[in-house]
N, C-alpha and C positions, 0 to 999 in steps of 0.2 A: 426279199421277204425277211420279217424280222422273227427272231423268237423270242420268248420268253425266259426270266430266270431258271424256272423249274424246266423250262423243256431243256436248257444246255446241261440243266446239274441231271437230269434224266441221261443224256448223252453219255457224259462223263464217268456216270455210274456204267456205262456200257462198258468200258473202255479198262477201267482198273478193277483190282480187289479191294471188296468191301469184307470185315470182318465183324463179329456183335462184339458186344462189350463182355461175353466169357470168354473168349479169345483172348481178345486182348486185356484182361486182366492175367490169362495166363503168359505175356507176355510184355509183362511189364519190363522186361531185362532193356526193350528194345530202348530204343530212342523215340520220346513221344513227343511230337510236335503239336500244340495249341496256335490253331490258327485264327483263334477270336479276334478280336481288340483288346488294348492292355486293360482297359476299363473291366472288360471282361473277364478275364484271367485273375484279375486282383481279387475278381469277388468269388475266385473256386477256381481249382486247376485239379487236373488230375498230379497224384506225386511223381514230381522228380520232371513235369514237363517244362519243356523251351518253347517262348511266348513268340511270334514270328508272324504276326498279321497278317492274314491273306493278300491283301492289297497289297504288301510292302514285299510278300515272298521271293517274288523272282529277282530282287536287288541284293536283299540281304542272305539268303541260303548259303553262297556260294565264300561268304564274308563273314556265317559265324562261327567259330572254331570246334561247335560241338558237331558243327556239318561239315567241315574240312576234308576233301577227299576220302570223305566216307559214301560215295554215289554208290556202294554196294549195301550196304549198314541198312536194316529194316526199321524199319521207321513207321510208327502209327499216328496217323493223323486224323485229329478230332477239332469240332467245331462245336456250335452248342446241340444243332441238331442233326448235322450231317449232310447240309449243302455245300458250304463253303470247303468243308476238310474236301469231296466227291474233286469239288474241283481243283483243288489246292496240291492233290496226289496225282490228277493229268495231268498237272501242269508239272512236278516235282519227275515223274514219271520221262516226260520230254525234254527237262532239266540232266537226264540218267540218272538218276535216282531209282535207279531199279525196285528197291524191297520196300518202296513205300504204298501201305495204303489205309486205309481210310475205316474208321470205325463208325459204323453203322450207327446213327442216333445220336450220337458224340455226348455232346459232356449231362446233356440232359439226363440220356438214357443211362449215362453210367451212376449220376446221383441218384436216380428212380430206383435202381437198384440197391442202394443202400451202399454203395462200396466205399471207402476214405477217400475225402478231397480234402485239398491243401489250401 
C-alpha cells in the first residue's frame, strides 16, 4: 500500500515537536536549521540560519561543524511551509538529535508575520 506526501508529513507531525513562529522567534538563541534548497535560502533565510537541504541532510549533519556533537543542542527547523522541516526533525530526531523540532509554517509563515529575514 502506497502513501502519500502529505499522509507521511501528517505521520511525522505525530511523532515530533512542532512549535509557531512566536516560539521560535523567542528562541532565536537556538541553532536554526533551513532545510529548503540553496535556491531557496538565497532568496530569504531567517537570521543566523545553517542552509542543509533536506534531501542532502542525513549525509551532511553529522559533517557540518556547527552540528558536531551537539546531538543535545535545540535546534529549530524550518522549511517554506512546514513539510519538509515535520520530516527533516524525524529524521534529525532518529539521527539523536534530541532538541530538534520543527517550526510550524516555516519560512512563509514567519515572513507573513512581518519578522526580519536575511
Amino acid at each position: 500500500m502506497s502513501v502519500t506526501a502529505q499522509e507521511l508529513v501528517a505521520a511525522a507531525k505525530q511523532q515530533i515537536t512542532e512549535i509557531d513562529v512566536a516560539i521560535a522567534q523567542n528562541r532565536l538563541t537556538n541553532l536554526l536549521l533551513d532545510v529548503r534548497e540553496p535556491a531557496e535560502y538565497a532568496a530569504g533565510h531567517l537570521p543566523g540560519a545553517i542552509n542543509i537541504p533536506r534531501g542532502l541532510l542525513e549525509f551532511k549533519i553529522d559533517s557540518h561543524p556547527d552540528f558536531q556533537g551537539r546531538q543535545q543542542a535545540d535546534i529549530i527547523v524550518y522549511c517554506q511551509t512546514g513539510g519538509r522541516s515535520a520530516l527533516a526533525t524525524q529524521v534529525l530526531n532518529q539521527l539523536g538529535y534530541s532538541g530538534a523540532v520543527s517550526m510550524a509554517g516555516g519560512f512563509k509563515a514567519w515572513a507573513e508575520s512581518g519578522l526580519s529575514v536575511e
